[in-house]
N, C-alpha and C positions, 0 to 999 in steps of 0.2 A: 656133636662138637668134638674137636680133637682131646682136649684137656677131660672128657670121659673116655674117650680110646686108651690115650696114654696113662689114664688112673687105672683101667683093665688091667692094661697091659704090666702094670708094677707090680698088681696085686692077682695074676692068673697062675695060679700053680701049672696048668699047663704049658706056657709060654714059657716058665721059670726063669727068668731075665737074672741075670748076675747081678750081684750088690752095684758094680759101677753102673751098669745099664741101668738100673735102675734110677740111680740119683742122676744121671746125665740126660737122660730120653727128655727129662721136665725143662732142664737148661733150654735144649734144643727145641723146644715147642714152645718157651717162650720167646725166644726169637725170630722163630717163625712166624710166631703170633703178632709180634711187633710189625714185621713186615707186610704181612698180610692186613693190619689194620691201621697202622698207625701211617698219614700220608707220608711224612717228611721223612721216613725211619726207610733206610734199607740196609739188611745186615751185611756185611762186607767182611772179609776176609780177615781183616783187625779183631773183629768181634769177636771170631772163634778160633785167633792163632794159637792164643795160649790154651786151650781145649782141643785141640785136633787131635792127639792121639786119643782122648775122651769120644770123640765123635768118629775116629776113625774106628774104635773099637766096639763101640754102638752100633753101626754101621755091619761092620763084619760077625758080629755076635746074631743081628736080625735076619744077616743073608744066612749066615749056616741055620738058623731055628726053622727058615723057609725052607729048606733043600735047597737052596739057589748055589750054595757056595758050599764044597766038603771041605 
């Protein structure tokens, strides 16, 4: 289930996710979650306007932890 990934992932000293990443990763899996279960729900761009530098930051924090992104 994603909700044990992303609890890993908060709490993996390896990973070491920054305070924001931390509190935001769960934001975003619950919306994800809504989408993916809930019929009538799809998350839309209203959703996460006022969060996007939150999610763009998240975002670029996982690509640099990958190597994807220096």
């Amino acid at each position: 289930m994603l909700e044990a990934i992303v609890k890993n992932a908060q709490g993996n000293p390896t990973l070491n996710l920054g305070r924001n990443a931390r509190k935001s990763v769960e934001t975003y899996r619950e919306l994800g979650n809504y989408s993916a279960h809930k019929i009538t729900y799809t998350c839309k761009r209203e959703c996460i306007k006022e969060k996007i530098d939150d999610y763009r930051a998240l975002i670029d924090e996982l690509l640099h932890k990958a190597g994807i992104k220096t």
